[in-house]
N, C-alpha and C positions, 0 to 999 in steps of 0.2 A: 094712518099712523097707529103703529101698535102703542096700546095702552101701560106705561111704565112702569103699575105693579103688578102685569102681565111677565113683561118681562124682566124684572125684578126676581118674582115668583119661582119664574125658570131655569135662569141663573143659580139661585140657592137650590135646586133639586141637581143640576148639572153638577154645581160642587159637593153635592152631599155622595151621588152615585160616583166621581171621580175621588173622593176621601176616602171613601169605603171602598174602591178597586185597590186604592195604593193605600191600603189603610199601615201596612209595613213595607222597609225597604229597608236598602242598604246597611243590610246584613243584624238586621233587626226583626224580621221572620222566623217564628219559630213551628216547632214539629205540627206539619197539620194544618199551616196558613198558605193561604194562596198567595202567590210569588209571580214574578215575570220572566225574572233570570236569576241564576246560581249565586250572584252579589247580594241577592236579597235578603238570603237564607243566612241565618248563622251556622258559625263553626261548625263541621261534623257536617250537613243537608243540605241536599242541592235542587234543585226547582226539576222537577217532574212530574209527567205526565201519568195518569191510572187509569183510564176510561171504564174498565170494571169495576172502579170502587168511587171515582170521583171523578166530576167533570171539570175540564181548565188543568193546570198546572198548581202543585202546590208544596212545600217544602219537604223533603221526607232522609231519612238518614243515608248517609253514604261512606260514613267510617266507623271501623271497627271500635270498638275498647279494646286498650290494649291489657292484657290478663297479668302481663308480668311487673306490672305494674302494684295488681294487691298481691301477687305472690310467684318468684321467680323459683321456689328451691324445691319444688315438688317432679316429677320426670317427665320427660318429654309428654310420653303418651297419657300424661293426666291434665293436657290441656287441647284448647281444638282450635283449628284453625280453617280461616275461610279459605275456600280453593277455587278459583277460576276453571271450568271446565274451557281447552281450547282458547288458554289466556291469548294466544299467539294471531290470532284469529280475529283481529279487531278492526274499529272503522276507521284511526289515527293515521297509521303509517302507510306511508304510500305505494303507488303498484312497484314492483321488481321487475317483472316480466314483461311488460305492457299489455295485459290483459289478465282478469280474473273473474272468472264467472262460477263462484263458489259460496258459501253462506259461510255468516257472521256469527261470533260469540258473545263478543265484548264489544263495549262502545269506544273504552280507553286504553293507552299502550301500557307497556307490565310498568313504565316507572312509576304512572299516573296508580295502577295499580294498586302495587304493594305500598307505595302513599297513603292510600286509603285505608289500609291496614290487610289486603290479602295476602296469605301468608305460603299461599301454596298455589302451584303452577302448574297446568295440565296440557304439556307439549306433545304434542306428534315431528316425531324425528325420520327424514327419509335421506337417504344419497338422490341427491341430485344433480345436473351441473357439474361434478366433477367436484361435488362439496358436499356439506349437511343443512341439508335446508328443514326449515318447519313449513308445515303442509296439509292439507287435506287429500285426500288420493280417492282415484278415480281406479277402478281395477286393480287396485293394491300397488297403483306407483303414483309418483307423484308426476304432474304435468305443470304448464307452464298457466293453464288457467285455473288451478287448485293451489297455487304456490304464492307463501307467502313472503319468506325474506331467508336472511342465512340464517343458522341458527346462531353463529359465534353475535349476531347483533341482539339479539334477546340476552345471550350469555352477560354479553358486557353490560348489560344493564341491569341483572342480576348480582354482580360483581360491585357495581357503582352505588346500590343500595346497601348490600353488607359492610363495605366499605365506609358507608357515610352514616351505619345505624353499627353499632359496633356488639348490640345486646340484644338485636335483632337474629332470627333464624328461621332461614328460608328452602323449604320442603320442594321436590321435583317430582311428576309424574310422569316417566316416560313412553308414549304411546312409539315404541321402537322399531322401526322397519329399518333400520342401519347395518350393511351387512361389509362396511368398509371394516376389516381388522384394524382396534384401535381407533377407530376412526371417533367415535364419543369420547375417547382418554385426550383425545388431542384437540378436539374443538372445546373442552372442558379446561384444558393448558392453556389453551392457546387465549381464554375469555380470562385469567386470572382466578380462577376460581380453585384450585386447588390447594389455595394457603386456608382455606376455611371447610376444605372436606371432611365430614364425617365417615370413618371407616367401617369399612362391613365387618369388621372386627371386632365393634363394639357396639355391634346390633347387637340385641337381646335375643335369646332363643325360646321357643318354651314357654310364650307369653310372660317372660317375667318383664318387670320395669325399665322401663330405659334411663340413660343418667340421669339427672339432675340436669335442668335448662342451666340454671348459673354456672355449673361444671361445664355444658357445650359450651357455653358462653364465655367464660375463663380461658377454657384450651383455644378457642378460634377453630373450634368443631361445627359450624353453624351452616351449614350446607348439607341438606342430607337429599339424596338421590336416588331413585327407584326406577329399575327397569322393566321392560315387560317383555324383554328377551333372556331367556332363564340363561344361555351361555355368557351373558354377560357378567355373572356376578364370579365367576372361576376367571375368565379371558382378562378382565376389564376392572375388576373388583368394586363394578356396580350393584347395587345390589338387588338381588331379584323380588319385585313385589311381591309375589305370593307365597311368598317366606316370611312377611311381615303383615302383610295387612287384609284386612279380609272388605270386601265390596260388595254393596247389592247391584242389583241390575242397571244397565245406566240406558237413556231412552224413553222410549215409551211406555218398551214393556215395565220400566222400574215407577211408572208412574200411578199405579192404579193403589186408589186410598186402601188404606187399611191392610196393603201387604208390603212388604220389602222384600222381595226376592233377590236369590242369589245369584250373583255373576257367575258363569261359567268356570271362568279359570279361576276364579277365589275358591278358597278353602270352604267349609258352612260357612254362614253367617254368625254361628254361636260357636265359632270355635278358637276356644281362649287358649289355644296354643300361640295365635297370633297376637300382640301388642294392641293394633294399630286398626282401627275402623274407619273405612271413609264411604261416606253416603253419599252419593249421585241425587241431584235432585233437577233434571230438566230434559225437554224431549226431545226426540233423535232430529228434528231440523230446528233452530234457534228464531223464533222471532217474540220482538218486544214486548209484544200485544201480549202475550202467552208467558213470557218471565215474568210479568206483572203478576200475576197471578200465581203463577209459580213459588215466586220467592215470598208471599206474604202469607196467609192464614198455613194455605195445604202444607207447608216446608217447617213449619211448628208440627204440626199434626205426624208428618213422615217421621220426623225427632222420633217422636215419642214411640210409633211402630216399632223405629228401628231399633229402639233399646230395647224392646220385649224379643226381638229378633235374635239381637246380637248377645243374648244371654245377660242378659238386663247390665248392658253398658253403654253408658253415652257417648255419641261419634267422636272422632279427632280431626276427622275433613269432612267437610259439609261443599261439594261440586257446584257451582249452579251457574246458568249460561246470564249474561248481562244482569250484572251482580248488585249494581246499584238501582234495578227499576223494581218498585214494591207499590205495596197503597199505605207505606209508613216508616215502621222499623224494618221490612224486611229478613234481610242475611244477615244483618246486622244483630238485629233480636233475637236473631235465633243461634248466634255464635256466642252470645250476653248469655241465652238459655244455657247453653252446653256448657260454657267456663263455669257459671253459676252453679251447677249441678257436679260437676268434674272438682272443683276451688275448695266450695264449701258448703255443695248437696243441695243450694235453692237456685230456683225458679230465674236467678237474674244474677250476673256477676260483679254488680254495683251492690250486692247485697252481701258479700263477701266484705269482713272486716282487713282492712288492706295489712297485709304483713302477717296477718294471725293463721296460725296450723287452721289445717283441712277442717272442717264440720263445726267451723264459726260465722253466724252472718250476723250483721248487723239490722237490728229491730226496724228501720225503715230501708227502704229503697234509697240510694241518691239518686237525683230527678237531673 
């Protein structure tokens, strides 16, 4: 018979190693504590994995701050917003085709998304089907095992967030291979989205400012759209990317520290004729192991390249593939970084006095 304050002994060490596993839960875990699952985590973080920076699972951020929040009355392009590269491309929704043997972006669908606080959306548009589908492509078309759903089903879920955020405004990237005539005017009709289009009208030229977000927001202008088919912006009155925004490299080649190089079809990267800056930050095949690391230290560090790049200006889109795995703050910090410097010139957008003109922060951080 075992001895009683043998096993007395063991019991009290059994409960001291089970107190200490579950030392937080039920949404009582904060930034940086180890967790089991996403209920554990408070508001804002959700229970993930970082094998590059920590072992186990542990709480790490997974929504934005929203910016218009310390200040809605300053222009579009002085604020940044996070963008899902290949939003359409995720693990959620289910197969269309009954096969797809193609890689992954995102872990969640666009509603779960732009919830989060991503604010922009990086689609590849193809004829497919006798429709418009979103797609990966194999040879420059789309197949049945690269295909992911229609596109009017993204639309509508795009539609159902402006809808239901009314001061919200939701940016599109169109990676466009659509050569149906009209065929984006009418799946863009057909999703409800044209009671909140921004017109190419009232693009800026010239790098000058774009309206005032509270004016998009007043008019029910909050839908702005970018094509990457330059006929589109005459045919369609979409408007052509590279008339607005200027891009580093996206891939691998855009990955090597200490440079941002230029996209082909963008303009320079320093050329303030353009408004609108968006930085790519992930590599030409998507896995988690590798976002991990991506979206945490190196994607601060790219920040800061790309504004020596872009003629010392801080980005407006910040691209990155599975947007919530980091070893912390992530995409998250680093879009705090951008509004903070864009808001009111520091380092963090919680340092921003809320309501107060540009080049005011306040003496601490809010935590």
């Amino acid at each position: 018979m075992e001895h009683p304050r043998i096993l007395f002994s063991v019991s009290l060490i059994s409960f001291a190693i089970i107190t200490a596993t579950f030392a937080c839960s039920n949404g009582q875990c904060k930034l940086g504590d180890e967790c089991s699952i996403d209920a554990d985590c408070q508001t804002g973080l959700s229970c993930f994995s970082c094998s590059e920076a920590f072992d186990g699972l542990r709480c790490i951020r997974s929504t934005t701050t929203n910016q218009f929040e310390f200040m809605n009355s300053l222009p579009f392009n002085r604020y940044a917003y996070l963008t899902t590269h290949n939003s359409f491309a995720n693990e959620v929704e289910p197969l269309h085709t009954g096969i797809r043997l193609t890689f992954l972006n995102q872990e969640d669908n666009v509603t779960q998304q732009l919830n989060n606080g991503v604010r922009a959306l990086m689609l590849d548009t193809y004829d497919f089907k006798g429709d418009i589908w979103l797609c990966h492509s194999f040879g420059g078309r789309c197949h049945d095992y690269t295909a992911f759903w229609l596109a009017i089903d993204t639309l509508k879920e795009v539609e159902a967030f402006l809808s239901a955020n009314p001061s919200e405004i939701v940016t599109l990237f169109l990676e466009d291979y659509v050569e149906t005539p009209n065929g984006l005017s009418k799946v863009f009709k057909d999703a409800g989205l044209m009671k909140y289009w921004f017109p190419v009208s009232s693009m800026p030229q010239n790098g000058q400012d774009w309206p005032l977000v509270k004016d998009m927001v007043a008019s029910n202008q909050r839908f702005v759209v970018f094509t990457s088919a330059k006929s589109k912006q005459e045919s369609e009155g979409i408007a052509y990317q590279w008339n607005y925004v200027v891009e580093n490299h996206y891939g691998d080649v855009g990955e090597h520290p200490g440079e941002c190089s230029n996209r082909g079809e963008s303009a320079p990267f320093d050329d303030k004729t353009k408004s609108l800056v968006l930085i790519n930050h992930f590599h030409s095949i998507a896995f988690k192991v590798m976002a991990c690391e991506d979206n945490s230290a190196s994607l601060i560090s790219m920040l800061d390249t790309c504004y020596g790049r872009a003629g010392n200006r801080w980005a407006n889109f910040v691209a990155v593939d599975y947007y919530k795995r980091s070893d912390g703050g992530g995409v998250f910090q680093a879009v705090d970084k951008l509004n903070g410097q864009l808001l009111c010139g520091c380092d963090d957008v919680h340092a921003c006095v809320p309501g107060s003109s540009s080049a005011t922060c306040s003496a601490t951080k809010d935590q």
